[in-house]
BAFIRO-231054 format. One record per residue (C-alpha): x, y, z; residue number from 1. Coordinates in steps of 0.1 Angstrom, whole numbers, padded with zeros to 4 digits. Layout:
SITE     x     y     z seq
SITE     X     Y     Z NUM
...
END
This chain:
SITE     x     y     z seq
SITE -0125 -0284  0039   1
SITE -0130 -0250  0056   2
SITE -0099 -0236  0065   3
SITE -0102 -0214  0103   4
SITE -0088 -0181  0099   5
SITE -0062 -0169  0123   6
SITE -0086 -0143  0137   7
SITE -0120 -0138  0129   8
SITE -0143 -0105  0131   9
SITE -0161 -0114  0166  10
SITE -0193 -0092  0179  11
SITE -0175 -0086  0214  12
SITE -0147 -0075  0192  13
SITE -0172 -0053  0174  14
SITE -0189 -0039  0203  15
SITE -0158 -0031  0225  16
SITE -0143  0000  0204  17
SITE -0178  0016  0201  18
SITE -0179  0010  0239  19
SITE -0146  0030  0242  20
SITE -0165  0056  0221  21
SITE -0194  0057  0239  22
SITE -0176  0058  0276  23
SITE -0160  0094  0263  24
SITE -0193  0103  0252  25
SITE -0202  0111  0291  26
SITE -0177  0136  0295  27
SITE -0178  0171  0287  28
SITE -0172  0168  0245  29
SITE -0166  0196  0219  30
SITE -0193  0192  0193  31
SITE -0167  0188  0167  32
SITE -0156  0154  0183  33
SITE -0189  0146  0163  34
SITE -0194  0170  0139  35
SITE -0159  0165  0122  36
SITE -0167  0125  0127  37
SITE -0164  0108  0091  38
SITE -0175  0075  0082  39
SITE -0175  0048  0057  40
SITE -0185  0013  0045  41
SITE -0169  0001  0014  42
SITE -0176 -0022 -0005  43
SITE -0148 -0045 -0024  44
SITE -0153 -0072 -0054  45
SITE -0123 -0084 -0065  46
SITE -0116 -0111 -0088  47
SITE -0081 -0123 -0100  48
SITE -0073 -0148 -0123  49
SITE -0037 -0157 -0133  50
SITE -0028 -0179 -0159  51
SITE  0008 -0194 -0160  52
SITE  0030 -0195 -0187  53
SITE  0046 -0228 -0199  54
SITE  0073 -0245 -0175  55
SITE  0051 -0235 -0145  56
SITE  0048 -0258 -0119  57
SITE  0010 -0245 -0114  58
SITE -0015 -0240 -0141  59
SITE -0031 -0212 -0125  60
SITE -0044 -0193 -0095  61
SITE -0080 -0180 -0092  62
SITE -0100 -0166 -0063  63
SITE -0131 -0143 -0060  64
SITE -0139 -0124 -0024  65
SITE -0157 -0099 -0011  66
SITE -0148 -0076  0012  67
SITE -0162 -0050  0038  68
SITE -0140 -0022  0048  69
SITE -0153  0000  0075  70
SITE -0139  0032  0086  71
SITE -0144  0055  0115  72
SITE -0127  0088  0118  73
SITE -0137  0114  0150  74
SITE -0130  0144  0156  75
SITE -0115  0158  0181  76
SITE -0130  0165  0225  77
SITE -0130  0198  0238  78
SITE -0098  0214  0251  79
SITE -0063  0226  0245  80
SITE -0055  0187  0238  81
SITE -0081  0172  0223  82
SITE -0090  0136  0217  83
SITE -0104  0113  0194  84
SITE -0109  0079  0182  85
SITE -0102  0056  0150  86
SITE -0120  0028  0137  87
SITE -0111  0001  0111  88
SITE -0130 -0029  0107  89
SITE -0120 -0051  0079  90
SITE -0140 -0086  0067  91
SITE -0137 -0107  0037  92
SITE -0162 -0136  0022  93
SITE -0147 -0162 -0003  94
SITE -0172 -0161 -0029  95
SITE -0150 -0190 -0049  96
SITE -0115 -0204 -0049  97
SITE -0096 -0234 -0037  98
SITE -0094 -0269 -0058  99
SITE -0054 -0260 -0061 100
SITE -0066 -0221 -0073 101
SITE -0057 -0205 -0046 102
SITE -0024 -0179 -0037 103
SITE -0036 -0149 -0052 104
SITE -0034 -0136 -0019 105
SITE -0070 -0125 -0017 106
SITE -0069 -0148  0013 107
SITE -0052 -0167  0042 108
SITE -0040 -0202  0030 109
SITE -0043 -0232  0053 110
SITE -0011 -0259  0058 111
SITE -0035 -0280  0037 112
SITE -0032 -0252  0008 113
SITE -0070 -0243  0007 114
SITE -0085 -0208  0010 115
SITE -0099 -0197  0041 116
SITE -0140 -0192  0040 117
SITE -0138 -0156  0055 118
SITE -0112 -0137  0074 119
SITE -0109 -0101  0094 120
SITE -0100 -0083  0124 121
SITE -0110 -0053  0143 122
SITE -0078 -0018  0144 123
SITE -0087  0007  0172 124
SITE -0066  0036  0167 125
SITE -0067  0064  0197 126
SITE -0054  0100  0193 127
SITE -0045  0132  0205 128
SITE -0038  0170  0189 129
SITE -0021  0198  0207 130
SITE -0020  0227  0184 131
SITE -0008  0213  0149 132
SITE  0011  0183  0165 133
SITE -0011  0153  0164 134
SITE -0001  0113  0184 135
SITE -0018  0085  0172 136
SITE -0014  0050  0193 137
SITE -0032  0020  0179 138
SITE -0034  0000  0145 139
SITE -0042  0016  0118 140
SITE -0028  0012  0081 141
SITE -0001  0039  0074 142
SITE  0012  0051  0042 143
SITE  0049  0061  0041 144
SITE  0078  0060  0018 145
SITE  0096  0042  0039 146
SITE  0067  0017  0056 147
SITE  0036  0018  0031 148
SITE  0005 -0005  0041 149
SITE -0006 -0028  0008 150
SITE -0042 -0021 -0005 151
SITE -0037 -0041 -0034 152
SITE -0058 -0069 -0027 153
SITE -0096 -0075 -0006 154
SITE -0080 -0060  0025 155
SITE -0052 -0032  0038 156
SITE -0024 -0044  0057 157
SITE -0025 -0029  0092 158
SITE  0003 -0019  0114 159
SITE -0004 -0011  0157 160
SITE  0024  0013  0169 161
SITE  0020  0051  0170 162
SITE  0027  0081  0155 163
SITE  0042  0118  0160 164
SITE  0031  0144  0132 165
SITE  0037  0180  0134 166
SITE  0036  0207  0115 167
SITE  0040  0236  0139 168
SITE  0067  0247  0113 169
SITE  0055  0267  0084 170
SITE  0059  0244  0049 171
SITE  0078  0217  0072 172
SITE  0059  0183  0086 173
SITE  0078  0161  0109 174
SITE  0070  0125  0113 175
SITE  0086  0101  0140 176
SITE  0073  0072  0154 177
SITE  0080  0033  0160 178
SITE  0058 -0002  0147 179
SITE  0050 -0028  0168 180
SITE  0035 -0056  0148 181
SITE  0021 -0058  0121 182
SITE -0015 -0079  0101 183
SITE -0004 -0087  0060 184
SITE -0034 -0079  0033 185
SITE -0042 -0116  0031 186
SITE -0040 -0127  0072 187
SITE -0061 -0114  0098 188
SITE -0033 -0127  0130 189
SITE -0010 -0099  0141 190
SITE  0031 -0109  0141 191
SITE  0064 -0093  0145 192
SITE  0080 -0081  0111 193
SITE  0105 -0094  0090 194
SITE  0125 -0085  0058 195
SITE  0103 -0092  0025 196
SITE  0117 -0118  0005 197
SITE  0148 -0120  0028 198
SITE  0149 -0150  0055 199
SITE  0168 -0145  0090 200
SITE  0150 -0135  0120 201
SITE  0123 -0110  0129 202
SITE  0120 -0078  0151 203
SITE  0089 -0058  0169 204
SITE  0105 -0027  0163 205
SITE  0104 -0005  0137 206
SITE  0114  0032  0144 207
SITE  0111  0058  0118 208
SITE  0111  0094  0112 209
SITE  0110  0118  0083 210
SITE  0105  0154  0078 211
SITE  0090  0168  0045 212
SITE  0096  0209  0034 213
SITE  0078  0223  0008 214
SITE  0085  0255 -0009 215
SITE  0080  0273 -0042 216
SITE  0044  0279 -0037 217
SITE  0037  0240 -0030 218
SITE  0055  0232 -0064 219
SITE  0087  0220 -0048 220
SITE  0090  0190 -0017 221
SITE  0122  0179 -0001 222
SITE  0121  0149  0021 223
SITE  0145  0126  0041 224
SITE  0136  0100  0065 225
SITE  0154  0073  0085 226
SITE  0141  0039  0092 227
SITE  0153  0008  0114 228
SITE  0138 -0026  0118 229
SITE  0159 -0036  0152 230
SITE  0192 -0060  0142 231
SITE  0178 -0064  0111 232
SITE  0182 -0037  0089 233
SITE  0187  0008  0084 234
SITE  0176  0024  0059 235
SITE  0180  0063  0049 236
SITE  0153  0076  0018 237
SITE  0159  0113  0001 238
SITE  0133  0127 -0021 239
SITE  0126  0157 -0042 240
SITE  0096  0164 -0063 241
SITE  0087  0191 -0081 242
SITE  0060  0204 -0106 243
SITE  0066  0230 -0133 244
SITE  0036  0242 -0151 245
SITE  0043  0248 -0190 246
SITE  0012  0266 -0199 247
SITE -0027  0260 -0204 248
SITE -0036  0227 -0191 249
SITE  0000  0215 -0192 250
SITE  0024  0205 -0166 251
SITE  0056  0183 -0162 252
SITE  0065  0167 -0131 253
SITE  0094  0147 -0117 254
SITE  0098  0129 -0092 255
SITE  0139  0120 -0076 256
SITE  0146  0093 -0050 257
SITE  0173  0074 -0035 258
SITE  0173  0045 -0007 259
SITE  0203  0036  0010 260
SITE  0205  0008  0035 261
SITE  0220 -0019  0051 262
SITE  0222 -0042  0080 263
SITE  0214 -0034  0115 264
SITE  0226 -0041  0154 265
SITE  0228 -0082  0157 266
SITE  0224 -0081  0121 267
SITE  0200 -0113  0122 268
SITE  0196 -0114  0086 269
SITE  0229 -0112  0078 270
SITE  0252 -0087  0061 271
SITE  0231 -0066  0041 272
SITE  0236 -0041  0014 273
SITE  0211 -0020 -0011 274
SITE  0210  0014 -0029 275
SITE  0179  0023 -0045 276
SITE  0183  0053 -0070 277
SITE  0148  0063 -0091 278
SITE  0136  0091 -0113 279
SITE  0101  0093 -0130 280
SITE  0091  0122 -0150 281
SITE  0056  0129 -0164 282
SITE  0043  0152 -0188 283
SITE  0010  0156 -0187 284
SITE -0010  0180 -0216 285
SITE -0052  0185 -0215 286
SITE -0066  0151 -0213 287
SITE -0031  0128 -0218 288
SITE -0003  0124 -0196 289
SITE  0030  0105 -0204 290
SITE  0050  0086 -0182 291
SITE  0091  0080 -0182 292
SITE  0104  0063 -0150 293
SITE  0139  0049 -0145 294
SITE  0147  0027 -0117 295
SITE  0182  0012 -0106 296
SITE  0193 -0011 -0076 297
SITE  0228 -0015 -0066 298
SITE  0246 -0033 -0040 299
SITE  0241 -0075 -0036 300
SITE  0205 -0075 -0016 301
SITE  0172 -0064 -0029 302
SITE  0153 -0033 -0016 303
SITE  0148 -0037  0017 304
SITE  0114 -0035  0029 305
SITE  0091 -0049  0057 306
SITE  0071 -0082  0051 307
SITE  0039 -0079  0034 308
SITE  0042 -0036  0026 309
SITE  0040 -0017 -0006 310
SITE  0065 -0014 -0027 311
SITE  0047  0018 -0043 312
SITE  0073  0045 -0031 313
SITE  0094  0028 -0063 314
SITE  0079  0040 -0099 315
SITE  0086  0006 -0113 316
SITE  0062 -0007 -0086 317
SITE  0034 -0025 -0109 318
SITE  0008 -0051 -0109 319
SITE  0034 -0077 -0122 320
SITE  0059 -0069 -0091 321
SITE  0078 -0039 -0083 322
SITE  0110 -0048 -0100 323
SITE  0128 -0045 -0072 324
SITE  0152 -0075 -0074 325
SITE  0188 -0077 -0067 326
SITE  0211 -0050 -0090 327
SITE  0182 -0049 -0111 328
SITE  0178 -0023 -0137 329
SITE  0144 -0011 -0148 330
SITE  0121  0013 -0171 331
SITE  0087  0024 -0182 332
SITE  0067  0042 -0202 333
SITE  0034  0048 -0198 334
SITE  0002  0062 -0213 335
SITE -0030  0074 -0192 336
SITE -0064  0091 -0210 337
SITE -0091  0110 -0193 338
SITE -0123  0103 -0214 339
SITE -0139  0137 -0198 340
SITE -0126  0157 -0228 341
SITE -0150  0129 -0246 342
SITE -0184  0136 -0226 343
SITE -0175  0109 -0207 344
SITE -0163  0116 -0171 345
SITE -0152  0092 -0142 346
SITE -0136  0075 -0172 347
SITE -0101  0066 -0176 348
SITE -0075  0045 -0196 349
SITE -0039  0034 -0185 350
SITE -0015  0012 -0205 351
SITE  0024  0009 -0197 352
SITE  0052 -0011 -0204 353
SITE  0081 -0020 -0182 354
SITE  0115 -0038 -0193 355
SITE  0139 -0050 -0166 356
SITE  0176 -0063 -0168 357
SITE  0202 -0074 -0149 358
SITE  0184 -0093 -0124 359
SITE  0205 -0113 -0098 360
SITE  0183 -0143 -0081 361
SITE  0176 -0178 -0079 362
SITE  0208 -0187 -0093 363
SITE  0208 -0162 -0125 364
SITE  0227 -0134 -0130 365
SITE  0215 -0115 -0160 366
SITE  0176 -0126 -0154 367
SITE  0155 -0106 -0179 368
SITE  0117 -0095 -0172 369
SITE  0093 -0074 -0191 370
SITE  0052 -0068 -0186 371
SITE  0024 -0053 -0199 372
SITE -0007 -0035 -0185 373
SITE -0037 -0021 -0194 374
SITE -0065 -0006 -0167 375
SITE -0100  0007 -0179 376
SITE -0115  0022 -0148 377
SITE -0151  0043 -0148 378
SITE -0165  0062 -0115 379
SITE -0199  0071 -0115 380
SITE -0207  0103 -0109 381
SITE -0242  0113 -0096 382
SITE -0270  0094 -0086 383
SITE -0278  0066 -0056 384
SITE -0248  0051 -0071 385
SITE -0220  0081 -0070 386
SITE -0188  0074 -0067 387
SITE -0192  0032 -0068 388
SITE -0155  0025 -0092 389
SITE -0152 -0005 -0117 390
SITE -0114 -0015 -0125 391
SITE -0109 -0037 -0152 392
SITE -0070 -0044 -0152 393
SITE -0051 -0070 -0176 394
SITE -0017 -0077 -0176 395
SITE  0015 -0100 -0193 396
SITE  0045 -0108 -0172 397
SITE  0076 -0131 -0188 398
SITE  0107 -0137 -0172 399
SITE  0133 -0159 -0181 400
SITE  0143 -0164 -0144 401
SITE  0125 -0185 -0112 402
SITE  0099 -0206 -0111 403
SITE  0058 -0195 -0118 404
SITE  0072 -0158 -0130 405
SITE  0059 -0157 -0161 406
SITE  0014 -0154 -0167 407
SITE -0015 -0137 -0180 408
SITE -0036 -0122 -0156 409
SITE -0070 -0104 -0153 410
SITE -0085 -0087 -0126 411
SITE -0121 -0068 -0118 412
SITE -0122 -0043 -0091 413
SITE -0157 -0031 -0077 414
SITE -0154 -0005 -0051 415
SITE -0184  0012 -0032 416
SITE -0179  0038 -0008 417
SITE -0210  0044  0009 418
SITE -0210  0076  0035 419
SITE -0224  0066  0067 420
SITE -0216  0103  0081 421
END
């Protein structure tokens, strides 16, 4: 049975933004509104298969799409304020799943629990620079330590809202801005926002700002930034990062971050209450770099973050999950390899290891997880075929906590960017 999508890539839906585009074409345009236009098509395979461990309730989850990923970036008109435009157009094909596979969230699932056939929508994004202050007003998928669009799957999640970034200030860039609604990785509807993995209301505002300051010739960054999803939760985020070269082809850098938040105004998810302390620290020496990270929660709730985003401002933030449950207590080492020091470049190797402890959920309160992962990735580098990526990713997950948390899973990742300008 084919399953309808919420909201399907239409060609009226198509046509209108390069209308909009075409309708400022009549006025009097600086040539880098064209010139300094990029654009690209990409091309996404993506195969998952997860395998459960014993005591699942499922045996396993497969799905196969592909997706199409356009983006459209102008430049900007003539003038002391100029303006531009932002395209993102976003389509996915099942090519197989369903039969009780689905739930990899490569794509929308029906009440019935079957995989949608296709599913997409259409983000316009409009903007405006005045000297090095820049407003964008639209949907677009932004990428934030405290609101971070997922790109883990076929298709980005999208947010429409706007945007302030300036960076008038020498070294310093300020960010403020405020989230309407927002379009998860796997649905192509737009919604109001909730709490990720919290239940208790939902809000259509999320205000944010941030200001980053960097120093020491671009080795050092401070940050802090403030975020509120309206009567449902705060949350402050303080950062530091800093490099420190340690001589010919080696350098070590760290990486220092703490979240603090709780609940907000009518407080419709309740009482709330989550620190977030992290460090990771990575040594990296010709074609090898080495990987500590340390991740701690604290207070009763898990990190708070909105539904559907990336959890990837965390370290511990993997393929298995992000680690990110209540109190939990987390670490990692890792290993990656350049193969260019081989003859072989565009190729790379990753393997890591993460243990967590301490895990408070679904009725446990010393819940115990621990995964492995491996990635072999290759990037071609010349030819009618440059810059087209293969990801061949495998990972174990156990956990002696919830329901379907332990599996085996493989994925393959095909990725072609091709420049349309």
């Amino acid at each position: 049975m084919r399953v309808p999508p919420v909201r399907l890539v239409k060609p009226c839906r198509i046509a209108l933004p390069f209308a909009i585009a075409a309708s400022l074409s009549s006025g009097p345009l600086h040539a880098a509104f064209f010139e300094d236009a990029k654009g690209t098509l990409n091309l996404r395979n993506y195969y998952l298969n997860r395998d459960y461990d014993h005591g699942a309730t499922r045996g396993k989850a497969e799905e196969w799409t592909q997706s199409f990923i356009l983006n459209v970036q102008s430049g900007f008109t003539e003038g002391p304020v100029g303006f531009g435009i932002d395209l993102l157009g976003l389509w996915s094909v099942k090519l197989d799943g369903g039969k009780g596979t689905g739930g990899t969230q490569l794509l929308p699932v029906g009440k019935d629990g079957d995989p949608a056939d296709d599913f997409g929508r259409f983000g316009v994004a409009f903007k405006a620079r005045y000297s090095d202050t820049e407003l964008k007003v639209g949907e677009w998928n932004p990428v934030l330590p405290i609101l971070s669009s997922d790109d883990g799957r076929g298709l980005t999640q999208t947010f429409q809202g706007g945007m302030l970034t300036s960076k008038e200030i020498k070294n310093v860039t300020i960010y403020a801005g405020q989230m309407r609604e927002t379009s998860p990785r796997n649905d192509a509807s737009m919604q109001d926002m909730t709490i990720d993995g919290i239940s208790g209301g939902s809000s259509d505002r999320f205000n944010f700002g941030g200001v980053e300051y960097t120093f020491n010739d671009g080795r050092t960054m401070l940050s802090a930034w403030f975020a509120q999803l309206e009567d449902l939760y705060k949350q402050r985020y303080f950062e530091i990062r800093h490099t420190q070269p340690l001589g010919d082809k080696t350098s070590l850098n760290a990486k220092l971050g703490l979240f603090d938040g709780e609940e907000d105004g009518q407080a419709l998810a309740g009482d709330l209450d989550n620190k977030t302390f992290f460090g990771r620290f990575a040594l990296k020496t010709g074609s090898n770099t080495f990987t500590f990270a340390y991740q701690k929660l604290t207070g009763k709730d898990r990190w708070l973050q909105v539904n559907g985003t990336s959890a990837d401002p965390l370290p511990n933030d993997v393929y298995a999950g992000p680690y990110n449950n209540p109190k939990e207590e987390s670490w990692q080492i890792r290993h990656d390899y350049d193969f260019a020091s081989l003859g072989i470049p565009g190729m790379t190797f990753m393997s890591r290891y993460i243990d967590g402890r301490n895990v408070h959920r679904n009725g446990v309160t010393n819940g115990e997880t621990w995964s492995r992962e491996n990635e072999l990735a290759y990037v071609v580098q010349s030819g009618s075929l440059k810059n087209l990526s293969v990801k061949l990713r495998n990972s174990t997950k156990r956990a002696n906590w919830g329901t379907n948390t332990s599996w085996n899973e493989n994925r393959i990742i095909v990725n072609y960017p091709i420049s349309l300008f």
